[in-house]
C-alpha positions in Angstrom: -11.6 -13.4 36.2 -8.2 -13.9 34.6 -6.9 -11.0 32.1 -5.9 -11.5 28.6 -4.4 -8.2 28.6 -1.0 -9.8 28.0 -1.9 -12.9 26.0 -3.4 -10.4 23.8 -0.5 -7.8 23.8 1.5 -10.5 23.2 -0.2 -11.8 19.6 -0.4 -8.2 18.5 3.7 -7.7 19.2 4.1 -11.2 17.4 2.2 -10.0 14.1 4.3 -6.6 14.1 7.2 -8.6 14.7 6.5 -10.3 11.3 5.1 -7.6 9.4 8.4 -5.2 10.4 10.7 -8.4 9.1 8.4 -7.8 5.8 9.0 -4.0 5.7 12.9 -4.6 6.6 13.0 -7.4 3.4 14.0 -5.1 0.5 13.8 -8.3 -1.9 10.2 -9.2 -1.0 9.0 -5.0 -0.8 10.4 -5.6 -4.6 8.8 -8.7 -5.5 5.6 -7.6 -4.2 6.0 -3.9 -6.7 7.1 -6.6 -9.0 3.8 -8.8 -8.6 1.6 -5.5 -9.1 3.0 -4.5 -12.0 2.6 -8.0 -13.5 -1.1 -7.9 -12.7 -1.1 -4.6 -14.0 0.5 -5.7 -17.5 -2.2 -8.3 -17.8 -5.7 -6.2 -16.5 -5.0 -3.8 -19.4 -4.1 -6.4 -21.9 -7.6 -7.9 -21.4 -6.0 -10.7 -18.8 -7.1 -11.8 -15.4 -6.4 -12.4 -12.4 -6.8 -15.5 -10.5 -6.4 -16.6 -6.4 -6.4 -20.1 -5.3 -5.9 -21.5 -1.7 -7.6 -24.1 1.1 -8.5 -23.1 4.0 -7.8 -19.4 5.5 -6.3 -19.5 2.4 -9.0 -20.0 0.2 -10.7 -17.3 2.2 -8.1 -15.4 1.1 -8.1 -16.0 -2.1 -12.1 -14.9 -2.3 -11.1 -12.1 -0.2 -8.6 -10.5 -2.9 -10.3 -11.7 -5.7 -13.8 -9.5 -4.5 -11.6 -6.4 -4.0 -10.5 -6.5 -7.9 -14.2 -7.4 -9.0 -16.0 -4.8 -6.7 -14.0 -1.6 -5.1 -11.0 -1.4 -3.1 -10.5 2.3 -2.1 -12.7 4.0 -4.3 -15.7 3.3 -6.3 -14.5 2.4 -10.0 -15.2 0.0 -12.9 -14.4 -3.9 -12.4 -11.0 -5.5 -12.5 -11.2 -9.4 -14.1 -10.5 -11.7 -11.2 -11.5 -15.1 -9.7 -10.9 -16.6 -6.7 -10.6 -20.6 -8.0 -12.4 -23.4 -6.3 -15.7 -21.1 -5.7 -18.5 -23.6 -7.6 -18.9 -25.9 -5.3 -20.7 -28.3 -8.1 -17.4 -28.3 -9.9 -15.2 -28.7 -7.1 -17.3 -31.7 -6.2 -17.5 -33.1 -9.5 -13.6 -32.8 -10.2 -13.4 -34.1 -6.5 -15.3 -36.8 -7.8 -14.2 -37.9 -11.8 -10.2 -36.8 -11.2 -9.3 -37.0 -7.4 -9.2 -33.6 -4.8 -6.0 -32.7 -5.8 -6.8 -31.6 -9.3 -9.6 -29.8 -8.3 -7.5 -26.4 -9.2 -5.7 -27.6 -12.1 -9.2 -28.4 -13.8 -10.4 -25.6 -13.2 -7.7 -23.4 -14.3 -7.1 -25.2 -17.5 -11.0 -24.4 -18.5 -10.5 -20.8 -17.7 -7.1 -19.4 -17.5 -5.3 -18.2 -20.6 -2.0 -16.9 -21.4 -1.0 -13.5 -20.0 -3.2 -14.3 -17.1 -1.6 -13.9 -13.6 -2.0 -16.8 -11.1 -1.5 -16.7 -7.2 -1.7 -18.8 -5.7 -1.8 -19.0 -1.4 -0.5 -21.6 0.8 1.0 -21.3 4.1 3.6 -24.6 3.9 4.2 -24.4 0.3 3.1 -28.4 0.0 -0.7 -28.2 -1.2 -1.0 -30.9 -3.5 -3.4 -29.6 -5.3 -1.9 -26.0 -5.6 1.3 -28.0 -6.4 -0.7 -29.5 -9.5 -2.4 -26.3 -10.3 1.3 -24.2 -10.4 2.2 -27.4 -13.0 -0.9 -26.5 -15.0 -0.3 -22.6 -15.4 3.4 -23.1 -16.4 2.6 -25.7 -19.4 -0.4 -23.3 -20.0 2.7 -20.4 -19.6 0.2 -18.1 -17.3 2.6 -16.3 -15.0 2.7 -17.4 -11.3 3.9 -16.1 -8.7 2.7 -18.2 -5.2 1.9 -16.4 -1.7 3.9 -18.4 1.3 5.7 -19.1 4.3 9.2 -18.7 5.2 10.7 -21.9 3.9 8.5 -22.0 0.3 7.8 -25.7 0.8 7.8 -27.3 -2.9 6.3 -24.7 -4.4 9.1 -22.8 -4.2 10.6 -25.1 -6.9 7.7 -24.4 -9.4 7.3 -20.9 -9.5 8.6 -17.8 -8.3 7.2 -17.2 -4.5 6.7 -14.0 -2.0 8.1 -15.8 1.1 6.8 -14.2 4.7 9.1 -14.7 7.1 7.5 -16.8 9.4 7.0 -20.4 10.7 3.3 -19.4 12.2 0.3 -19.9 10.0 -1.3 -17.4 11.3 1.3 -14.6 10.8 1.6 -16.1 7.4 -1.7 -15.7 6.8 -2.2 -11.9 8.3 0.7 -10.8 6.5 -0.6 -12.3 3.0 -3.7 -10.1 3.4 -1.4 -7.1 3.9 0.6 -8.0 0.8 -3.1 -8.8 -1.4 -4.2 -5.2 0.6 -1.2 -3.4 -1.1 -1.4 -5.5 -4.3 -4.8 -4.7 -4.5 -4.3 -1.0 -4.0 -1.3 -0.4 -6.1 -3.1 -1.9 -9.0 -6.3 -0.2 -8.6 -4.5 3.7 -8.2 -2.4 2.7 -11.4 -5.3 1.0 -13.9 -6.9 4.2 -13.0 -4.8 6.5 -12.8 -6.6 9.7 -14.8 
């Protein structure tokens, strides 16, 4: 039987690799302090926060939007969050009157307000439906600020965006759960801060 021993080691090395270009970044450590506090601003002025992604990403999204509704580190009252794209009737029915790629923008234009805070996640930057939905939340003037990859993709030209340095999806996507993990707990110790 052949080993994996080094096939594995190798992945793991690859992920620090990325995750100690993140650390090393003293513009994205300060965009992401910057990101929390904006979520911050909004939880106590009765605002929300909302996620949106496809894919991994849209497991994401559900993924961060759970920790603000149910407990991150400690058991506490909920945080307002949503992870868009979650009723599956409305995605289809959206899907089906206005086209797939407004599927987000729909929906956030029913539910989003302003002094909401709107992330959303793509690894390439080029969703065209998160494209559509970043057009949506700056006429509805709901801050965005967009979870990527190293280039931005077109996104980058809509909204501010927390780049990860890397080309790989799958680094991409394991360091966006660390930033939404430190997001996550930043804003929790600070809403409840005694």
């Amino acid at each position: 039987m052949e080993s994996y021993s080094e096939a594995v080691r190798g992945q793991i090395e690859a992920s620090i690799a990325v995750k100690q270009a993140v650390l090393n970044d003293s513009r994205l450590i300060g965009q992401i302090g910057d990101l929390a506090q904006r979520c911050l601003d909004s939880l106590r002025q009765g605002g929300k926060v909302l996620f949106a992604g496809n894919g991994g990403s849209f497991a994401d999204a559900q993924h961060l939007s759970a920790e603000f509704t149910s407990r991150f580190m400690f058991d506490r009252a909920p945080l307002a969050s949503l992870a868009l794209g979650t009723n599956s009737s409305a995605i289809s029915a959206i899907g089906n009157d206005y086209g797939y790629d407004q599927v987000f923008a729909r929906e956030l234009e029913g539910i989003a307000k302003p002094g909401d805070v709107f992330i959303p996640i793509t690894t390439s930057g080029n969703s065209p439906n998160l494209l559509l939905a970043v057009e949506m939340a700056n006429r509805m003037k709901i801050t965005t600020v967009c979870l990527t990859g190293q280039s931005g993709g077109k996104i980058k030209s809509l909204c501010e965006c927390l780049c990860v340095p890397s080309t790989v999806t799958a680094r991409i996507q394991e360091s966006h759960i660390m930033i939404g993990h430190i997001l996550c707990g930043l804003i929790e110790h600070h809403y409840f801060k005694q």
